[in-house]
Jmol script that loads the backbone (N, CA, C; Angstrom):
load data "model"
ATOM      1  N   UNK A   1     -18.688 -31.794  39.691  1.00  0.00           N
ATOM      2  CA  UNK A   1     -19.408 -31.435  38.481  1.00  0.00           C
ATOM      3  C   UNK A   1     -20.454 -30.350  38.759  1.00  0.00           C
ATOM      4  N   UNK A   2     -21.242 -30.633  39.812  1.00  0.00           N
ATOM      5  CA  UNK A   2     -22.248 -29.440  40.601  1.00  0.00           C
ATOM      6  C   UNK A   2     -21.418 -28.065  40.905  1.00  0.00           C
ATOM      7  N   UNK A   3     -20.112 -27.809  41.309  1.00  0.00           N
ATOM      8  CA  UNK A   3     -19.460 -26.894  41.209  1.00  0.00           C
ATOM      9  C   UNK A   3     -18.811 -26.070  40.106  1.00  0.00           C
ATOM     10  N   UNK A   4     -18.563 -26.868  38.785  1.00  0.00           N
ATOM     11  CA  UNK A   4     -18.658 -26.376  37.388  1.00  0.00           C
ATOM     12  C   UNK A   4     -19.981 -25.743  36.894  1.00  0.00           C
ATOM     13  N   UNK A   5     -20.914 -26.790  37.134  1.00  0.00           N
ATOM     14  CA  UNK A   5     -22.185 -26.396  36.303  1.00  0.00           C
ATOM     15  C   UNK A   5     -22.320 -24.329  37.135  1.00  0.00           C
ATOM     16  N   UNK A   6     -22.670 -24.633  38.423  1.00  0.00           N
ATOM     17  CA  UNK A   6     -22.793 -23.539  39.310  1.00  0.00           C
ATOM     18  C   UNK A   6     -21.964 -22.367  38.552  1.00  0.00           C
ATOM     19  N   UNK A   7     -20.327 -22.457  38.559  1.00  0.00           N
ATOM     20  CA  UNK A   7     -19.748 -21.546  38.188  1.00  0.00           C
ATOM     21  C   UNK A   7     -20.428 -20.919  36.809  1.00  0.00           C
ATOM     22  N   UNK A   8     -20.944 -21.506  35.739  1.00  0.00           N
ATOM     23  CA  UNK A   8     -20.872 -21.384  34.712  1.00  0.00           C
ATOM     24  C   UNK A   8     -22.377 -20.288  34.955  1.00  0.00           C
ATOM     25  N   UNK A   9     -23.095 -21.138  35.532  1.00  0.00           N
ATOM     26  CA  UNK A   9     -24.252 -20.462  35.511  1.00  0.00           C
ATOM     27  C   UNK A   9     -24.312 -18.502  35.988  1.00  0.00           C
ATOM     28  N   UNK A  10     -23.081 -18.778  36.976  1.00  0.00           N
ATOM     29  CA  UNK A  10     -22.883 -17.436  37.351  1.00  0.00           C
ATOM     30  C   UNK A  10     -21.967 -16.531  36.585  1.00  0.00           C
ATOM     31  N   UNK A  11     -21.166 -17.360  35.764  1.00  0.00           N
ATOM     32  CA  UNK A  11     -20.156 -16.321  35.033  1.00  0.00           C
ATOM     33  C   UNK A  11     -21.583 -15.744  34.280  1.00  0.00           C
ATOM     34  N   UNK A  12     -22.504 -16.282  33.260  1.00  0.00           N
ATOM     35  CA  UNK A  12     -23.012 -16.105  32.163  1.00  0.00           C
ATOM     36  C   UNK A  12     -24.269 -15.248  32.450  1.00  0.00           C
ATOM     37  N   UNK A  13     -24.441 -15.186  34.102  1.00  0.00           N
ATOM     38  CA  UNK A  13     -25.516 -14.066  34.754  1.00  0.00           C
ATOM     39  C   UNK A  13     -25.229 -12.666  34.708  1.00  0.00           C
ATOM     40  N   UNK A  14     -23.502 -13.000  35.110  1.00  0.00           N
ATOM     41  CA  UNK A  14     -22.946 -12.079  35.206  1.00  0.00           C
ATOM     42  C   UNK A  14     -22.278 -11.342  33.925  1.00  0.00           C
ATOM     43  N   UNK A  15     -22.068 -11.784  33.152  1.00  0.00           N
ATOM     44  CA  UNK A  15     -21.976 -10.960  31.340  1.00  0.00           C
ATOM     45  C   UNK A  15     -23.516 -10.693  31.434  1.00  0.00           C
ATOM     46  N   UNK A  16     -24.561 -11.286  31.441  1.00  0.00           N
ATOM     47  CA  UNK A  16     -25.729 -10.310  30.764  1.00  0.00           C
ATOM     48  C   UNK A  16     -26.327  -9.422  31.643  1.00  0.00           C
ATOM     49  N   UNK A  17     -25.814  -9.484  32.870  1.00  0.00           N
ATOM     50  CA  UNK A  17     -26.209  -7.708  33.732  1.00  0.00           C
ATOM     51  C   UNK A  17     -25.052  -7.059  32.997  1.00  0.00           C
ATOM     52  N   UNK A  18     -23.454  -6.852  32.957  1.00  0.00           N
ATOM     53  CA  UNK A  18     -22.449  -6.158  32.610  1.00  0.00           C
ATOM     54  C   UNK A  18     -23.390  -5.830  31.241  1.00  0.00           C
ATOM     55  N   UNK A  19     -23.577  -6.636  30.335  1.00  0.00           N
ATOM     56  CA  UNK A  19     -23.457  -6.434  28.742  1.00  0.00           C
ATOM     57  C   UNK A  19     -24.753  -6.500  28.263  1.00  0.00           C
ATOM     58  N   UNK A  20     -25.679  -5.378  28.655  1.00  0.00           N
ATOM     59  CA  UNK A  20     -27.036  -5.309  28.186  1.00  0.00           C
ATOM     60  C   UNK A  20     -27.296  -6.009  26.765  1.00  0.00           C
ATOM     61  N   UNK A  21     -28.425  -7.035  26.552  1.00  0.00           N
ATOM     62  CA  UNK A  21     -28.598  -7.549  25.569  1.00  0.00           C
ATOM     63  C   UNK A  21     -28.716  -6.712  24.505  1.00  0.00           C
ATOM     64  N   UNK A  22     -29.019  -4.870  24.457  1.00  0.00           N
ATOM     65  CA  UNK A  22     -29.705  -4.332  23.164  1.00  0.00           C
ATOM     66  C   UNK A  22     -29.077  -2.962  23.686  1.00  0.00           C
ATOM     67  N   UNK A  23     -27.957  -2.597  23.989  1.00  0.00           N
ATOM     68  CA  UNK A  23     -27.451  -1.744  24.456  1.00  0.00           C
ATOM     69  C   UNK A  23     -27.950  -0.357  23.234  1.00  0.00           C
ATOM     70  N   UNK A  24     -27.858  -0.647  22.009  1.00  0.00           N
ATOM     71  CA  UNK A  24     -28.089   0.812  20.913  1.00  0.00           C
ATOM     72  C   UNK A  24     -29.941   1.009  21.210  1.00  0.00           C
ATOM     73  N   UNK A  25     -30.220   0.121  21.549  1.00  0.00           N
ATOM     74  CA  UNK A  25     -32.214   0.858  22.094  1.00  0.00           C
ATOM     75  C   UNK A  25     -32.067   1.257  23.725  1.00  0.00           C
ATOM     76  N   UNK A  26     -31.007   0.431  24.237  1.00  0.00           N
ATOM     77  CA  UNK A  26     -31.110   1.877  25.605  1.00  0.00           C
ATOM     78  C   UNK A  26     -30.400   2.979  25.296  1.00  0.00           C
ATOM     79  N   UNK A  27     -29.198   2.835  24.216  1.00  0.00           N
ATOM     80  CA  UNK A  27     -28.825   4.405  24.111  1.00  0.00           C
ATOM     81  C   UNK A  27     -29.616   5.273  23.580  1.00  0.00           C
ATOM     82  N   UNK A  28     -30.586   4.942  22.863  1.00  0.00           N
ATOM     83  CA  UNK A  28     -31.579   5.926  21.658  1.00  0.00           C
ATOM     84  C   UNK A  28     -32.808   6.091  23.179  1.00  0.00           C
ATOM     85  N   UNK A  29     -32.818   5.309  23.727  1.00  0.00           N
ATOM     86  CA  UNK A  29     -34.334   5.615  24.913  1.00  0.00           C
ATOM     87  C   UNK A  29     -33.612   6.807  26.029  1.00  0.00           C
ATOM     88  N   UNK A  30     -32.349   6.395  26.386  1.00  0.00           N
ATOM     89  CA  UNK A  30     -31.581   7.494  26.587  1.00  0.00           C
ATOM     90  C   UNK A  30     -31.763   9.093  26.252  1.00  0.00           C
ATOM     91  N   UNK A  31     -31.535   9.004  24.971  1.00  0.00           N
ATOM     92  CA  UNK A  31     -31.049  10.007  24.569  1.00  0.00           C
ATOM     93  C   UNK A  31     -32.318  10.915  23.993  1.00  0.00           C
ATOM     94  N   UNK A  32     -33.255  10.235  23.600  1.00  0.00           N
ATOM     95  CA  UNK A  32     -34.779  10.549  23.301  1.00  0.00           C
ATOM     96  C   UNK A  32     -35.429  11.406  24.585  1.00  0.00           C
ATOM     97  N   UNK A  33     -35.365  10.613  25.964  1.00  0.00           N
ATOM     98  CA  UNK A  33     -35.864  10.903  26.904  1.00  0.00           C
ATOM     99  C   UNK A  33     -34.858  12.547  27.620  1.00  0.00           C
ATOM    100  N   UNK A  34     -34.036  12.680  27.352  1.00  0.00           N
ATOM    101  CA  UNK A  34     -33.275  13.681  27.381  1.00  0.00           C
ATOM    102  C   UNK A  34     -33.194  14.934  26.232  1.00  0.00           C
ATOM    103  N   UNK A  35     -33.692  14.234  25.216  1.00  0.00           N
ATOM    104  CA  UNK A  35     -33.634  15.286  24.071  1.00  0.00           C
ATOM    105  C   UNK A  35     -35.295  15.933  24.479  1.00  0.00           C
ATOM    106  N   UNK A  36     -36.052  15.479  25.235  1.00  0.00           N
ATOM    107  CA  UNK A  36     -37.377  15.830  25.315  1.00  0.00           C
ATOM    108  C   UNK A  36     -38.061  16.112  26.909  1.00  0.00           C
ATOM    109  N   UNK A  37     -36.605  16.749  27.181  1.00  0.00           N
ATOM    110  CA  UNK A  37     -36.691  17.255  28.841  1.00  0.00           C
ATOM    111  C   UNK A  37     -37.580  18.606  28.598  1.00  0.00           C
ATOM    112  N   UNK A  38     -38.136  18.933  29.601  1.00  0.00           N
ATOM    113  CA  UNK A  38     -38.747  20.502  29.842  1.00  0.00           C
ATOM    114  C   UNK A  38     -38.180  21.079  30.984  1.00  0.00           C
ATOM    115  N   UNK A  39     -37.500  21.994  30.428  1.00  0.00           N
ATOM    116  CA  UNK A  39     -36.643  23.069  31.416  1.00  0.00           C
ATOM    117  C   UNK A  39     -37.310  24.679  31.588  1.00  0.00           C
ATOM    118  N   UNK A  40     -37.472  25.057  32.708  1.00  0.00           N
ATOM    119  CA  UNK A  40     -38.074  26.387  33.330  1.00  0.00           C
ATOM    120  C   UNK A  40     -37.126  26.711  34.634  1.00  0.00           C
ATOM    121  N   UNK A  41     -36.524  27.780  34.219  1.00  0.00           N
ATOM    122  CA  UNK A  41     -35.622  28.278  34.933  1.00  0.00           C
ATOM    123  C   UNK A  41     -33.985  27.286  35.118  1.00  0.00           C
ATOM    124  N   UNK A  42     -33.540  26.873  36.359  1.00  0.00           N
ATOM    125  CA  UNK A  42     -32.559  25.987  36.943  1.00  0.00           C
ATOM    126  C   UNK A  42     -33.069  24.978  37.049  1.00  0.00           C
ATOM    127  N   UNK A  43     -34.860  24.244  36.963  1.00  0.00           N
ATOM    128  CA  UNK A  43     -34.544  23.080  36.942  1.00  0.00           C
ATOM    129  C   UNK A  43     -35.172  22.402  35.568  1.00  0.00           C
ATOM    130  N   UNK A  44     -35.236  21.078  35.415  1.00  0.00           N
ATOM    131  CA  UNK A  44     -35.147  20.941  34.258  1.00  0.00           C
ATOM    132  C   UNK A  44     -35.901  19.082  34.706  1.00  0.00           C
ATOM    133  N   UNK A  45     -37.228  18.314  34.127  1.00  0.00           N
ATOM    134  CA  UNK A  45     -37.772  17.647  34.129  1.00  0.00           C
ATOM    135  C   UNK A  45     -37.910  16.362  32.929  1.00  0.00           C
ATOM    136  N   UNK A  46     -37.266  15.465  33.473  1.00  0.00           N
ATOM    137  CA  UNK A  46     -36.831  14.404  32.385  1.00  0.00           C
ATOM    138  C   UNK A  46     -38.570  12.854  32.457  1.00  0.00           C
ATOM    139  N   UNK A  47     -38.943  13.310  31.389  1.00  0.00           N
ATOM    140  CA  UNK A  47     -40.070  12.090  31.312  1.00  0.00           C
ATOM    141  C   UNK A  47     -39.525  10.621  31.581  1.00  0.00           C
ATOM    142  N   UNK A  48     -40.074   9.592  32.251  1.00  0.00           N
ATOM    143  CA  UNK A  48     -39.349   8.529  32.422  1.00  0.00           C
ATOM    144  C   UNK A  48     -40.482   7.651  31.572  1.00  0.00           C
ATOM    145  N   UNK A  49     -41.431   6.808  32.480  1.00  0.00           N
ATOM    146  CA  UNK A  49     -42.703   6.211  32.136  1.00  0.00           C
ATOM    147  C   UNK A  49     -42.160   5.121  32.671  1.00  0.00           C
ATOM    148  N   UNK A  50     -41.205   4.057  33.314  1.00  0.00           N
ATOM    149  CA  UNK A  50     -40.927   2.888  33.701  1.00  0.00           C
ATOM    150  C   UNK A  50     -41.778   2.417  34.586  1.00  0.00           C
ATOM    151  N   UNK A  51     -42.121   0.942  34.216  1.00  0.00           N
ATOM    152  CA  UNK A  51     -42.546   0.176  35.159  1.00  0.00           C
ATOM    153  C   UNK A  51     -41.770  -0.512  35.853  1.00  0.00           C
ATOM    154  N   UNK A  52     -41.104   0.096  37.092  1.00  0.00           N
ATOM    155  CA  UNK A  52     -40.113  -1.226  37.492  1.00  0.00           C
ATOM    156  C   UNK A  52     -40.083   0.024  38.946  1.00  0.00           C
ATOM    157  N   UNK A  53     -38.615  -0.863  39.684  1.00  0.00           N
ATOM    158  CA  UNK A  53     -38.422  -0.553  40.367  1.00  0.00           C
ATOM    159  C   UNK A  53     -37.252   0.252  40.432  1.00  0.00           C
ATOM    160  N   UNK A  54     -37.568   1.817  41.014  1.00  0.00           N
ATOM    161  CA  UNK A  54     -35.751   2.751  40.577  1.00  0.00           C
ATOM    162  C   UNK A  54     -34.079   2.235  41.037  1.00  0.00           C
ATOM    163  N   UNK A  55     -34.640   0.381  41.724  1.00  0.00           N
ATOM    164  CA  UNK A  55     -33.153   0.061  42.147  1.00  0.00           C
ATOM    165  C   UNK A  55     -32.810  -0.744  40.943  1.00  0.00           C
ATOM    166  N   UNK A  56     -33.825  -1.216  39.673  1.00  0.00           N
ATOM    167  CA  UNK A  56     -33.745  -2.010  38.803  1.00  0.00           C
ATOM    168  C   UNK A  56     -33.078  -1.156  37.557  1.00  0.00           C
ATOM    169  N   UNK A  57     -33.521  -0.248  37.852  1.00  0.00           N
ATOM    170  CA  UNK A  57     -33.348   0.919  36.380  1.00  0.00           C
ATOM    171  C   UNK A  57     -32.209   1.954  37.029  1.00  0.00           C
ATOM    172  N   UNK A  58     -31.004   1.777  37.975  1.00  0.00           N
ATOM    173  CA  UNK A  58     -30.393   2.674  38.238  1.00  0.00           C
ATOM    174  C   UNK A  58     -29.664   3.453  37.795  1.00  0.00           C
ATOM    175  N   UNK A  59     -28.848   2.008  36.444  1.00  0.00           N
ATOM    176  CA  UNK A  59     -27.782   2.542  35.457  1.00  0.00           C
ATOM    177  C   UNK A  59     -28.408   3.637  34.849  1.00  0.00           C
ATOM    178  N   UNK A  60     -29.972   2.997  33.745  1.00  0.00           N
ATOM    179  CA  UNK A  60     -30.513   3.827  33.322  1.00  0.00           C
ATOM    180  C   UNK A  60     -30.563   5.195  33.636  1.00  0.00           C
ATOM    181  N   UNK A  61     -30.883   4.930  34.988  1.00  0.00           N
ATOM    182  CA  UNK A  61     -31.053   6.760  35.556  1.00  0.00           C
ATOM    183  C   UNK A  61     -29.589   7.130  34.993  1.00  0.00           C
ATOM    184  N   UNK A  62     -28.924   6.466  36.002  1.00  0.00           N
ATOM    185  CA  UNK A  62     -27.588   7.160  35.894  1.00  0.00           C
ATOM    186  C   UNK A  62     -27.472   7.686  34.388  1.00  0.00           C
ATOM    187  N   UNK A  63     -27.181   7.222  33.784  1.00  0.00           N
ATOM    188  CA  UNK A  63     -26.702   7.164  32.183  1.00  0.00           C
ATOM    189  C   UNK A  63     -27.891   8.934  31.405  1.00  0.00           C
ATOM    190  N   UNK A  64     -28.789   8.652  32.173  1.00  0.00           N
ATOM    191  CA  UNK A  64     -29.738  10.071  31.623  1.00  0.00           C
ATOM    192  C   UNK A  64     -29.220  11.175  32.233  1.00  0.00           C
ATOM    193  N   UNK A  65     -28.881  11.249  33.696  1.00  0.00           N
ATOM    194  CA  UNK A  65     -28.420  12.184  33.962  1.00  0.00           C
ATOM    195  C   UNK A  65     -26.940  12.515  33.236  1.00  0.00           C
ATOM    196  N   UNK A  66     -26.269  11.465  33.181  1.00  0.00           N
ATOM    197  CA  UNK A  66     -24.582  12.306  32.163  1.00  0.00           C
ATOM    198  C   UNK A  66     -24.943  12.394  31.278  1.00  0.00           C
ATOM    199  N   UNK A  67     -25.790  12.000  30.319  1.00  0.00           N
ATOM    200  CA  UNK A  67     -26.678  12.424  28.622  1.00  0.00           C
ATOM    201  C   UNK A  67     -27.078  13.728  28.773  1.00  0.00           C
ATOM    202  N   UNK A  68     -27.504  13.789  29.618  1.00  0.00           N
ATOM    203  CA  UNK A  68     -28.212  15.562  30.012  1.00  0.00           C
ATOM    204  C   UNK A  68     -26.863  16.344  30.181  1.00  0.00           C
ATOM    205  N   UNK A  69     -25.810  16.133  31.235  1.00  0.00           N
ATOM    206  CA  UNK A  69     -24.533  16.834  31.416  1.00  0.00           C
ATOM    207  C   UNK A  69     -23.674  17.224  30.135  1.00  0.00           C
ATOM    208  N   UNK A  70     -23.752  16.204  29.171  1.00  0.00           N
ATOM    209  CA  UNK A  70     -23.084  15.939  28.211  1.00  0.00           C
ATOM    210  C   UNK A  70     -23.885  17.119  26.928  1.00  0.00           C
ATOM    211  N   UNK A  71     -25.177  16.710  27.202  1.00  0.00           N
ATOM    212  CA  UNK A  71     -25.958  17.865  26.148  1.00  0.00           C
ATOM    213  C   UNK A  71     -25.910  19.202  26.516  1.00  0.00           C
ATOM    214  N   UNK A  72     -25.796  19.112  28.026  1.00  0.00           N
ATOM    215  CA  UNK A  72     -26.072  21.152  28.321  1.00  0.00           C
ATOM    216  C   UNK A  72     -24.415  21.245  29.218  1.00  0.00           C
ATOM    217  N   UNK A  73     -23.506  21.324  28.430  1.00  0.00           N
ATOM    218  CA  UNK A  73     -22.106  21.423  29.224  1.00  0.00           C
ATOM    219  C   UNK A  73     -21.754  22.919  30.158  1.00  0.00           C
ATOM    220  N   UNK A  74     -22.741  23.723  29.589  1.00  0.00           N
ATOM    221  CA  UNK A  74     -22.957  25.269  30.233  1.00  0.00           C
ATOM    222  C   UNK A  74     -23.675  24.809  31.374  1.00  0.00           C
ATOM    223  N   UNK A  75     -24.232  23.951  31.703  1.00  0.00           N
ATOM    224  CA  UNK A  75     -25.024  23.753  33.249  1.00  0.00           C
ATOM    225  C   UNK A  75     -24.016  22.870  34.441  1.00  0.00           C
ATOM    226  N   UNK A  76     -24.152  22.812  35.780  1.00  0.00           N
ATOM    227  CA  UNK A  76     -24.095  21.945  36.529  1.00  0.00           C
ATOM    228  C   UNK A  76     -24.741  21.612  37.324  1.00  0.00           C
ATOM    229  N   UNK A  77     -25.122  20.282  37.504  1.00  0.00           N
ATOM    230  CA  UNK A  77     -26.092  19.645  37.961  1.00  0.00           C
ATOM    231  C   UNK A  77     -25.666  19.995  39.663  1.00  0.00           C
ATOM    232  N   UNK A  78     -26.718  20.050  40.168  1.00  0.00           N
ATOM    233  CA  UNK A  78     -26.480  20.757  41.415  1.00  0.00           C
ATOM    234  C   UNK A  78     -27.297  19.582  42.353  1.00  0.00           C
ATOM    235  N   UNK A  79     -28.281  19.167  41.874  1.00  0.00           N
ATOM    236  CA  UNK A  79     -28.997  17.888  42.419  1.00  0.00           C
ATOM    237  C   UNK A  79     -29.780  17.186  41.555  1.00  0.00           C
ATOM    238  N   UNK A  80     -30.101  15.972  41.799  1.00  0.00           N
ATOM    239  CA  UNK A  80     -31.808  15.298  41.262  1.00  0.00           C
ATOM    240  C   UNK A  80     -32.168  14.211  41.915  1.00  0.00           C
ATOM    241  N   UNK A  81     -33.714  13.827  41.640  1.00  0.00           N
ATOM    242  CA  UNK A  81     -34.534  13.525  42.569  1.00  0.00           C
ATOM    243  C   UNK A  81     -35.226  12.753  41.265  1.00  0.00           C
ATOM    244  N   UNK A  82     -36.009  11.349  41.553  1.00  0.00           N
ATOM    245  CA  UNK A  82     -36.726  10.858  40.493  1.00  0.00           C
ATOM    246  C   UNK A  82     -38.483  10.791  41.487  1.00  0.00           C
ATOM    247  N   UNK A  83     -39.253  10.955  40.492  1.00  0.00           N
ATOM    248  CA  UNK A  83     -40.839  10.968  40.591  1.00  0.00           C
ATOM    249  C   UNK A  83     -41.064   9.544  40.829  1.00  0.00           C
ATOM    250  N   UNK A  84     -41.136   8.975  41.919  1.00  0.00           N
ATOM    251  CA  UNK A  84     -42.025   7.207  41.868  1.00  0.00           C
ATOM    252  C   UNK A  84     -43.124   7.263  42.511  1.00  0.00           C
ATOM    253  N   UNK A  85     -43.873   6.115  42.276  1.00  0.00           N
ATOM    254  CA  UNK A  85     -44.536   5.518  43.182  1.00  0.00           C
ATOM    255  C   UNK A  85     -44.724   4.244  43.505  1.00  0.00           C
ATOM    256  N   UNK A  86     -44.374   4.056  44.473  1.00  0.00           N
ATOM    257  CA  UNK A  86     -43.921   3.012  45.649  1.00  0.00           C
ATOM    258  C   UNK A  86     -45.117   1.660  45.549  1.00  0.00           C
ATOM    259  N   UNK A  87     -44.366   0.356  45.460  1.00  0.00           N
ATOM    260  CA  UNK A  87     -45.227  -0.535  45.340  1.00  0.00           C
ATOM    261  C   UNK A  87     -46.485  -0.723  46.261  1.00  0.00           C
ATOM    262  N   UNK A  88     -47.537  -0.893  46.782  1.00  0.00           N
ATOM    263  CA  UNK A  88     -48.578  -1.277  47.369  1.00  0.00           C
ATOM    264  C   UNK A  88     -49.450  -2.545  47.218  1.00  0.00           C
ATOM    265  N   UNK A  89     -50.129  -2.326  47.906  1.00  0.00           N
ATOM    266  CA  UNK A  89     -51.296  -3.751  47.234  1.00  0.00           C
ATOM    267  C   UNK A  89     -52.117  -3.439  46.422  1.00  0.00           C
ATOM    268  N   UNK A  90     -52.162  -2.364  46.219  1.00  0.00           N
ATOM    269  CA  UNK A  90     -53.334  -2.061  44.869  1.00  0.00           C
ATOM    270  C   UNK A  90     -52.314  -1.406  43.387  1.00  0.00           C
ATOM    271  N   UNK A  91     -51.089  -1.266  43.616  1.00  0.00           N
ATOM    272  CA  UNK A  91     -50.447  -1.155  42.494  1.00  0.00           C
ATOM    273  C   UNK A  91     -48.893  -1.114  42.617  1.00  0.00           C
ATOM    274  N   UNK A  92     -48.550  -1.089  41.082  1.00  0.00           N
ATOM    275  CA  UNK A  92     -46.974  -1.158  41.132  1.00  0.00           C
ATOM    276  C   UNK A  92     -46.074  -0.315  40.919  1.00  0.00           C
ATOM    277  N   UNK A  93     -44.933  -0.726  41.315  1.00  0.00           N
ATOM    278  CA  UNK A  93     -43.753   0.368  41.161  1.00  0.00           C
ATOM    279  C   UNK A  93     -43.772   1.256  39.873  1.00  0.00           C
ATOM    280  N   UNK A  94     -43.179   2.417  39.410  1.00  0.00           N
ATOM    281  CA  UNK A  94     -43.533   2.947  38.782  1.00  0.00           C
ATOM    282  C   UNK A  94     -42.170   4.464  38.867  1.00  0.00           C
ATOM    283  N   UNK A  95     -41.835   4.589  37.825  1.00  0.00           N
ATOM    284  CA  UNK A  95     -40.689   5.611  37.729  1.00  0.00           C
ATOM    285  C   UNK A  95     -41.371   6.669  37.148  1.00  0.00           C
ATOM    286  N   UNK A  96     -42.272   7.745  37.168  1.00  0.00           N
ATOM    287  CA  UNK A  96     -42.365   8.996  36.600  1.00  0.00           C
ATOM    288  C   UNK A  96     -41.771   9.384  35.888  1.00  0.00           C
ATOM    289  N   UNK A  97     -40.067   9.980  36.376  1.00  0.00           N
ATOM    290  CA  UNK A  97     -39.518  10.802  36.071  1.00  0.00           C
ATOM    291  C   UNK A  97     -38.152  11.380  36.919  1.00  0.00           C
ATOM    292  N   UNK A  98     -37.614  11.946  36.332  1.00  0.00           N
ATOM    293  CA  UNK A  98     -36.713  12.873  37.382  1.00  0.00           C
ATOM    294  C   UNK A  98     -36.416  13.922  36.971  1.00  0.00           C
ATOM    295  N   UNK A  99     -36.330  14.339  38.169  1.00  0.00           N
ATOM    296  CA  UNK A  99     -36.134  16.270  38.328  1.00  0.00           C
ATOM    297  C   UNK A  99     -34.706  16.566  38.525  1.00  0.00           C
ATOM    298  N   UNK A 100     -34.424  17.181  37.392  1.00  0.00           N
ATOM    299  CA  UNK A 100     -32.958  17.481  37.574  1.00  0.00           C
ATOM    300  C   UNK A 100     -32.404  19.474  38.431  1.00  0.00           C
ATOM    301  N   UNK A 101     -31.764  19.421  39.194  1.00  0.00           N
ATOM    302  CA  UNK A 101     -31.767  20.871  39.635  1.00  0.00           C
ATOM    303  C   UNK A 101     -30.368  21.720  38.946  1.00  0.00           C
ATOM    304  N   UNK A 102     -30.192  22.568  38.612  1.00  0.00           N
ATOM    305  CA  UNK A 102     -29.071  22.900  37.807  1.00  0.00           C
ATOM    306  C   UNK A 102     -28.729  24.180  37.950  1.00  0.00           C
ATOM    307  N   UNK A 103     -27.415  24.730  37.791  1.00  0.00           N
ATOM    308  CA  UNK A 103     -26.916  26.456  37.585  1.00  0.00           C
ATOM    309  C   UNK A 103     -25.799  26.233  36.716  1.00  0.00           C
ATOM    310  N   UNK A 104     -26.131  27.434  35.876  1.00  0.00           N
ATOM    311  CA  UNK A 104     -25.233  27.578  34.998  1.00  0.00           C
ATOM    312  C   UNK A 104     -23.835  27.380  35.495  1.00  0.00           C
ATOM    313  N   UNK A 105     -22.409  26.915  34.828  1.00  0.00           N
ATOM    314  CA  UNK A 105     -21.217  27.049  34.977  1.00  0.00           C
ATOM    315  C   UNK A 105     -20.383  28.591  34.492  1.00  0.00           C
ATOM    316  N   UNK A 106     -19.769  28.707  35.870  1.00  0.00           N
ATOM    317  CA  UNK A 106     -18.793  29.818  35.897  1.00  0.00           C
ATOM    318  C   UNK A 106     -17.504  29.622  35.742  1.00  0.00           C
ATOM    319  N   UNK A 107     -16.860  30.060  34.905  1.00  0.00           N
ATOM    320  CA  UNK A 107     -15.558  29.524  34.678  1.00  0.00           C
ATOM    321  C   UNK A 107     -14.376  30.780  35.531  1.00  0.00           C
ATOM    322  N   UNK A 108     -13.538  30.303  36.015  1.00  0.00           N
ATOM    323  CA  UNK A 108     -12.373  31.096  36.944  1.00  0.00           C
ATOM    324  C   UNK A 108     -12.058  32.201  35.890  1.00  0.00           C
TER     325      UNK A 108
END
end "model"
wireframe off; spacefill off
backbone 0.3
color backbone group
């Protein structure tokens, strides 16, 4: 019975990491935070503001950077790098931002 209960507990952990509880407010925080990048020259600076940790929020990242690919299809992302700062004893994790690096696409 301890081996049922167990399973169950893990199937149902595992749907709510897969299946974000509010998936249409991370797509709009998404897409907000990308619609309100500041670009100067090739690179291009995405506001974050998270309190967490960047291994907690990875999808997130992920998902901003192809929102950005998807909005500027004339660019390719050439690198990026996110702004943190690192937990301590006097404060907490903390996501800035990320810096996206980019050059236009050349077509053959």
């Amino acid at each position: 019975m301890k081996k049922i209960g167990l399973f169950i507990v893990l199937l149902v952990t595992f749907f709510l990491v897969i299946f974000p509880k509010d998936s249409k407010a991370q797509s709009d925080f998404v897409k907000q935070r990308v619609a309100n990048a500041t670009t100067v020259g090739n690179n291009t600076y995405i506001k974050l503001g998270l309190k967490d940790n960047p291994g907690n929020k990875a999808l997130t990242i992920l998902w901003i950077i192809k929102n950005f690919e998807e909005c500027n299809p004339k660019l390719e992302v050439v690198s990026w790098k996110i702004e943190k700062q690192q937990f301590t004893r006097d404060s907490f994790e903390f996501i800035f931002g990320i810096f996206i690096q980019h050059k236009p696409k050349y077509k053959l």
